[in-house]
N, C-alpha and C positions, 0 to 999 in steps of 0.2 A: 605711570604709563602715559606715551602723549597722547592727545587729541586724535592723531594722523593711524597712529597703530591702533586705540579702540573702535574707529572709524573703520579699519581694516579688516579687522575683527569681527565684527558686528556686521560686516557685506558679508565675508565668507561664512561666518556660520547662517545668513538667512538663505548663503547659495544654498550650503547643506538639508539647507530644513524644505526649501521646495524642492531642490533633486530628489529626495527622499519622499513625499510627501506624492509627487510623480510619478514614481518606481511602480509598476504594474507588481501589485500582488496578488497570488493566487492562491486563495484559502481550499487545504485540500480536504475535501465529506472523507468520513468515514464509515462505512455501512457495516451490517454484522448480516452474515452466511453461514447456513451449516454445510459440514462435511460429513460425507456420509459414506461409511464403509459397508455398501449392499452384501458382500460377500457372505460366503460362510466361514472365513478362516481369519485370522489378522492379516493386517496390511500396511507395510512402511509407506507414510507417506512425506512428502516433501512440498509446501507452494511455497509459489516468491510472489507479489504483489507486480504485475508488470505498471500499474502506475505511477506507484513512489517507487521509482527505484530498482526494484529486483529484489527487495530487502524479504529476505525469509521469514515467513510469516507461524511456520508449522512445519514441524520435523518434526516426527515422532511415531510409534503404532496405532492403530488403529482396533480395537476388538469388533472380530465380525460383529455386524448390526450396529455398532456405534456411531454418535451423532455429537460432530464437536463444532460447538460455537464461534467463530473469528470473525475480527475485526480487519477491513481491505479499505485500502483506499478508493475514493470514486474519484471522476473526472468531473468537468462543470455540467456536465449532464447525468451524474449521480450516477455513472456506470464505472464499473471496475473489470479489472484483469487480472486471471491469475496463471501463473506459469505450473505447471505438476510433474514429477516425478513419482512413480509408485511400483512398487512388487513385493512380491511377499518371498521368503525361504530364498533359495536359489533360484528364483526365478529371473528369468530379462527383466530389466531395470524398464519400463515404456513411460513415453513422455506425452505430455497433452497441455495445449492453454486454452482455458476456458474464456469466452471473450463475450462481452456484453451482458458484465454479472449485476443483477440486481437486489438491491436489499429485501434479505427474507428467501432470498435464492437459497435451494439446495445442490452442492457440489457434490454430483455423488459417483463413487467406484465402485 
């Protein structure tokens, strides 16, 4: 290899290494919340994380008085969002986003 190309070389990957090295990262918390099904019967429920994404976090029943553990993402100020769907039987499907969740928060139906 000549002189001229390792020279070439060696600029473009130190461009690479401070472009990268500059790239704004954003490390995303992740906090843990209960869900809590107050009711007295079971309850489908559905969240999606409105910070990462919309990515579904929990789909599944609930047994009346049940209390289920999860993991959401937070923002740089440790707060999260979650999108809901929920009904039980034939019941209307109702929706709700929980906004300004904190770690150790209870989400509860």
């Amino acid at each position: 290899m000549t002189k001229s190309l390792q020279g070439l070389l060696a600029s473009c990957a130190a461009v690479l290494i401070v472009a990268s090295l500059s790239a704004p990262v954003q490390a995303v918390e992740r906090i843990s919340v209960n869900v809590v099904n107050d009711r007295d019967f079971k309850l489908s429920i559905e969240l999606a994380d409105k910070v990462c994404g919309g990515n579904v976090l929990l789909r599944d029943q609930l047994e009346a008085g049940e209390i289920r553990e999860i993991e959401i993402c937070a923002n740089a100020d440790g707060v999260g969002a979650l999108r809901a769907s929920y009904g039980s039987g034939c019941s209307q499907v109702k929706r709700t986003e929980f906004l300004g969740v904190s770690a150790g928060d209870s989400i509860t139906f």
